[in-house]
N, C-alpha and C positions, 0 to 999 in steps of 0.2 A: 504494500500500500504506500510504504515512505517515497518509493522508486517512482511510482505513479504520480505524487502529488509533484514530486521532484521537475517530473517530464511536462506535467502540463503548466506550472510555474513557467520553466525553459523556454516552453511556446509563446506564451502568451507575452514574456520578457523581448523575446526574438519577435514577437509580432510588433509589441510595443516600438522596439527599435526603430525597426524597419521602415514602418508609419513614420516619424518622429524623423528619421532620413530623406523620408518620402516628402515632408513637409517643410525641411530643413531651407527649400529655396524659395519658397510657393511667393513669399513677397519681396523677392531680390530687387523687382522691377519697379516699385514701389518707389525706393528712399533707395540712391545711390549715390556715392562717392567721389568727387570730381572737383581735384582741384583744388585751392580752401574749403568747400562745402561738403563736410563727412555726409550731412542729412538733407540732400539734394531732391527737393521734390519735384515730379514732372519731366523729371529728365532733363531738368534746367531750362524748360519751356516757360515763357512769360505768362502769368496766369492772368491776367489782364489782356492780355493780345486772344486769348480761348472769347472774349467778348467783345473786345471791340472790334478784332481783324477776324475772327471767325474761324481761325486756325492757331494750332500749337507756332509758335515761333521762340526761335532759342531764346534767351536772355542772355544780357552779358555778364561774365566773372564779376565784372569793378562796380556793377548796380544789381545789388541785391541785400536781401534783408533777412532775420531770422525770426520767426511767429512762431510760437508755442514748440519751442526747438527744431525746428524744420527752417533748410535754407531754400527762398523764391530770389530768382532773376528775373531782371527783367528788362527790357529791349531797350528803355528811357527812364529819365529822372523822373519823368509826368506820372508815367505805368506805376515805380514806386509809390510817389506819391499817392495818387489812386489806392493802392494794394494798401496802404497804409491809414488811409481814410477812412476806410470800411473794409478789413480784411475777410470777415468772416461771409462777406460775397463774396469773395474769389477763389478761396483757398477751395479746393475740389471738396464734394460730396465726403463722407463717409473715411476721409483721413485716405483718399486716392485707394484707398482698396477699390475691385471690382464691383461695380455697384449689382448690377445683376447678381452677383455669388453674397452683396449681404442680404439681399434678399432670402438666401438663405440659410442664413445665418453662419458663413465662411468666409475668409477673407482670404483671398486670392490676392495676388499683386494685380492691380490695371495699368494699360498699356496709356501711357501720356498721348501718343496719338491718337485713342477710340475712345469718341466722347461724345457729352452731349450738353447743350445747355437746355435745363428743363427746370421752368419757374423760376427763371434769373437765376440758377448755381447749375456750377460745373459739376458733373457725374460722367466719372472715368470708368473705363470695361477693358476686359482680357481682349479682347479679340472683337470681330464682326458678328461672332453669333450670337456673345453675349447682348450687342447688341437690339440683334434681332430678335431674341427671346424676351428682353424687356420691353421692345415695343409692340409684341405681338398680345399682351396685356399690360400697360402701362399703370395704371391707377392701381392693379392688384403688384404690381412690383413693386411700386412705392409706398406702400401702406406696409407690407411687408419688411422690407427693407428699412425703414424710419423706426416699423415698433421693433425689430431685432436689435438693430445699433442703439437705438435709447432705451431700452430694460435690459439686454445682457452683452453687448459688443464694445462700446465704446471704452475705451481705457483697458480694453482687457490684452492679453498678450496676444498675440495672431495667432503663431502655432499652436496655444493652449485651444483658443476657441477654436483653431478649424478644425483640430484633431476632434476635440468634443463633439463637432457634429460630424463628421466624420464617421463615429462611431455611434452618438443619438442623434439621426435626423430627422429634420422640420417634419412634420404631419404632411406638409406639399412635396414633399421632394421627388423629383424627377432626374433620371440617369441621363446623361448625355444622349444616349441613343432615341429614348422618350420626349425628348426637347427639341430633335430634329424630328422628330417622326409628327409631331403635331405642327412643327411650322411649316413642313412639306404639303400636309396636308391645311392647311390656312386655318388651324384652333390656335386659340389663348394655350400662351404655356401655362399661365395660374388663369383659374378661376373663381 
């Protein structure tokens, strides 16, 4: 019996890992490195230019600013200013995780180029399909999304929360394969 408990300890330890490996990069894309700025948000894209040029544009090293420990560039002295007048318009959704993935309730790295501006703030996504899945029900994405980050996501560690659902997921959750299979076919991925 000792040899048994032993074994399946081992597993579940080796599964733990694994995961835990598995997740070890999920927000590299997030907050990176470059430069002076260790916590480089956007990929040192001007979060100010995502509204008024309507696309990601770099910022520069020599104009930028640091907001609740994260560093923003940005194209002009104006754009700071801006960013500095009312930052919590600018500064992305959900802390630039994938907004589609807090939906539910993961936090994925989002890609600085795939985004959206939705009710005057910036909401960043993994990819094009994340895209496409949150606008294939948008009001049920965002409802979603808003009550996960403000009752259990916000301030918590990334890896801890994705692993957590990970292992307990949302009542909605849908497989990758399930999320294309309804957008192929023209359904809401949440209802």
């Amino acid at each position: 019996m000792h040899e048994r408990s032993w074994l399946v300890r081992s597993v579940a330890l080796c599964a733990f890992a694994a995961l835990f490996a598995l997740l070890a990069g999920c927000a590299s894309n997030r907050v990176i490195s470059d430069g002076p700025h260790h916590n480089l948000m956007l990929k040192g894209y001007d979060p100010v230019a995502y509204f008024t040029d309507g696309k990601p544009i770099p910022g520069k090293v020599d104009i930028a600013v640091q907001h609740d420990g994260l560093d923003y560039r940005f194209v002009s002295e104006e754009h700071r200013k801006m960013f500095l007048a009312d930052p919590e318009h600018y500064v992305p959704k959900y802390g630039g995780f994938c907004s589609q993935g807090i939906a539910y309730a993961v936090m994925f790295g989002g890609e600085a180029e795939k985004f959206q501006i939705i009710n005057n703030r910036l909401f960043i996504y993994g990819d094009q399909g994340a895209i496409d899945a949150w606008n294939s029900s948008p009001q049920r994405h965002l409802e979603y999304a808003e009550h996960y980050w403000n009752t259990e996501m916000k301030g918590m560690p990334y890896r801890l929360q994705t692993a957590k659902r990970f292992i307990f997921k949302v009542p909605h959750y849908k497989t990758g394969k399930e999320v294309r299979e309804r957008l192929a076919a023209g359904k809401p991925v949440l209802e």
